[in-house]
C-alpha positions, 0 to 999 in steps of 0.5 A: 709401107716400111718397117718403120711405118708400120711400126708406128702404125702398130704402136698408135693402134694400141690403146692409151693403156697398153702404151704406157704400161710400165715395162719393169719394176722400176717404171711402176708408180705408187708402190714404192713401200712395197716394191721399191729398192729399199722394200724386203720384198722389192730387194728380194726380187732384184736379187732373183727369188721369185715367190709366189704371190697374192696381190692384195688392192683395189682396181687400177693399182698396177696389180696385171703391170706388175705381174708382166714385169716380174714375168719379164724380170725373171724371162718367165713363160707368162699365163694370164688367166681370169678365174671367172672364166677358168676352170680345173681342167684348164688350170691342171693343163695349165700346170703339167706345161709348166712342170714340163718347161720347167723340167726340159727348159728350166724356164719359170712359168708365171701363172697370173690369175686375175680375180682369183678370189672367185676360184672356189676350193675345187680349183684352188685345190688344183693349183696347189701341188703345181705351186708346192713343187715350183712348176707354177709361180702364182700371181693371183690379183684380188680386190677382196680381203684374201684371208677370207675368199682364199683358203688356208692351205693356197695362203700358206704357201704364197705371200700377200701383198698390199698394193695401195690407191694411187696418191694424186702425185702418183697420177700427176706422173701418169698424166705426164707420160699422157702428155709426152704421148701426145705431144699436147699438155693437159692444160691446153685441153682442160680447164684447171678446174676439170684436170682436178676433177679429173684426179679426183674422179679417177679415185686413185685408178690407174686405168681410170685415168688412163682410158679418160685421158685416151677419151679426151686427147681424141676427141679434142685432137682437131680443137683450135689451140686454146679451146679448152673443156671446163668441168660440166664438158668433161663430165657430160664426155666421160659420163662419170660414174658414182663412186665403186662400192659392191654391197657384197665386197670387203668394201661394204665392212670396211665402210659401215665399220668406219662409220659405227667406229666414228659414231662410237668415238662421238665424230659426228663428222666422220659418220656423216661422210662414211653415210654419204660414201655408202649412200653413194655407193648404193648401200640399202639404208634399211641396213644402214637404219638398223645398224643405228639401232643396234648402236644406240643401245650398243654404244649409248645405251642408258647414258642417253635413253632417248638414243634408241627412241630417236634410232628406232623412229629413224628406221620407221621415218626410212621404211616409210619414205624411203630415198632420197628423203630418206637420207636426211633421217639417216643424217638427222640420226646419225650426227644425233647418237654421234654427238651423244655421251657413251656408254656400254655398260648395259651390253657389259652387263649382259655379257657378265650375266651370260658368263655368269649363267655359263658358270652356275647354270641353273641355280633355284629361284630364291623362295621369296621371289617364286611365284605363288599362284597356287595353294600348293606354292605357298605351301612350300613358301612360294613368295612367302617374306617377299617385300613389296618396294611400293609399300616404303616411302622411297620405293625401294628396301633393302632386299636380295634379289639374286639366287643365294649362291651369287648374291653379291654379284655386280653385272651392271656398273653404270658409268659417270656419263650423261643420264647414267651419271643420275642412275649411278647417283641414284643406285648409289643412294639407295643403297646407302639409305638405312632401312626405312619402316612401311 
């Protein structure tokens, strides 16, 4: 075998993925906002500063391609390392080798720490003096929202970078790298409708796509010209998987906030697809359940009293069937409290009333309105003067309530939406009401 042979021998024994990585800055899709010509930090880069950064996105963005290509941009010593399997012994010999090149060499040292925010503090404490005298620049990957699994002092001395889902133009180009690789269009493999599903179901994941493509072209490569799979074909051959979501990830807030925000802010078909999403992903709909009845008394409150009755029963109905079934309730409840007026005004009242016991403490209990269950309490006054409102006509008189010293204060404003616009009305024409005889 000659050397050439055994070069393209090498080269089709890697995989799909390894092939059409990107071998700088520039071959890298999908983030050009960030590492673009025209970006602060892209301009930074070309112009030879390298600092240590924290790669902030999710899965198949490019996070470990970007990594080598800084590495091979600065002609750096790279280190990959996964911080599940890293501990501080190897993370401090790890940093004495980078300090030694980079005082007898003066070579950078790339040190890319794959999931980084699994290190605990002990390890990042570790990377800390190595980072802070340049004997290391840190490359640290993470799905997770850095400013919670990091801790401040690794932060502060590194800058976060977002990296974005790839578009669907994004995966579009990578398909036509697939493409040239092959020497086969997509189109003459897959029907039009599955090269669609097959964006779809890659989610804006580089490496998705790319190990399904690598699946495809190999197991079609002796397929009659025009033989092509439809959709049902390509998903029995990929056996796709449901939609990521870890219960215990930044993905897990940012879903159920949406979905409180969407409710809150009446979008009942907002709601509903963030239900779904989480559904799919394998969210507990106990939780989901009791989210919602947090928010009925939250976000609706008295402008719809029948909001948390219909939350409390959605909970019940969920802890009794359970899914799949249980799913229709959490819909049924969900586009019910999204659809109904707001109001905050009982959650504001309460928030007025805590500060306003913070402030006063323990003010004493107006004498008309102190328990006088024994001779001794209604000898110092206990209940004496109280007016019992059932005794008048309306069923209200006009009387305080409040410990004297707070006595005007207003806690509870009710608003002009749905029933709450009725209590406002009533409260109000009590209130204007001239005194009424028993």
């Amino acid at each position: 075998m000659d050397l050439f042979s055994a070069s393209a021998a090498s080269l089709s024994s890697q995989p799909l993925s390894e092939i059409l990585r990107p071998k700088n800055l520039d071959e890298i899709f999908g983030q050009e906002k960030t590492l673009g010509p025209q970006s602060k930090l892209g301009q930074m880069l070309r112009k030879g500063y390298l600092p240590s950064l924290i790669i902030w996105g999710p899965p198949g963005t490019g996070k470990t391609t970007f990594a080598l290509a800084l590495s091979q941009h600065f002609q750096a010593h790279f280190v990959n390392l996964n911080a599940v399997d890293s501990g501080a012994k190897a993370l401090r010999e790890v940093g004495e080798a980078g300090r030694d090149r980079r005082l007898q060499l003066q070579q950078k040292t790339v040190l890319f720490v794959d999931e980084i925010h699994r290190f605990n503090k002990a390890q990042q404490d570790v990377l800390l003096p190595f980072v802070e005298k340049g004997d290391l620049v840190l490359i640290g990957a993470t799905t997770e929202n850095p400013s919670y699994e990091l801790n401040r002092a690794l932060l502060s001395r590194c800058r976060v970078v977002v990296f974005e889902r790839l578009s669907e133009s994004d995966l579009q180009k990578i398909v036509a790298r697939a493409e040239d690789h092959y020497k086969k269009p997509l189109a003459n493999i897959l029907s039009k409708e599955a090269i669609q599903n097959l964006l779809e179901y890659s989610d804006g994941d580089a490496r998705r796509l790319i190990n399904s493509l690598e699946i495809l072209y190999n197991f079609t490569k002796d397929q009659e010209d025009g033989e092509r799979l439809n959709r049902d074909d390509m998903r029995e051959l990929l056996q796709q998987n449901p939609i990521g979501y870890d219960k215990s990830s930044e993905m897990h807030y940012d879903l159920i906030s949406a979905f409180i925000k969407s409710i809150r802010g009446s979008d009942p078909d907002a709601a509903v697809y963030y239900l779904a999403r989480m559904l799919d992903g394998g969210e507990d709909p106990i939780f989901i359940a009791r989210r919602l009845i947090i928010l009925a008394s939250e976000d609706i409150s008295n402008a719809d009293p029948r909001a948390i009755s219909v939350a409390v029963a959605g909970l019940q109905a969920v802890e009794a069937i359970g899914l799949p079934e249980g799913a229709i309730t959490l819909a049924q409840v969900t586009t019910y409290l999204a659809s109904c007026p707001k109001s905050n005004a009982s959650y504001m009242a309460l928030n007025k009333a805590k500060q306003l016991v913070e402030q006063t403490r323990t003010l004493p209990v107006p004498l008309h309105l102190r328990s006088a269950k024994t001779a001794l309490a209604k000898d110092l006054g206990y209940g004496r003067d109280y007016d019992y409102p059932h005794s008048y006509p309306t069923g209200w008189v006009d009387q305080s309530y409040l410990p004297e010293e707070v006595k005007d204060a207003k806690l509870y404003e009710p608003t002009n939406r749905g029933f709450e616009k009725n209590i406002r009305e009533y409260l109000n024409w009590m209130k204007n009401k001239k005194p009424e005889e028993k």
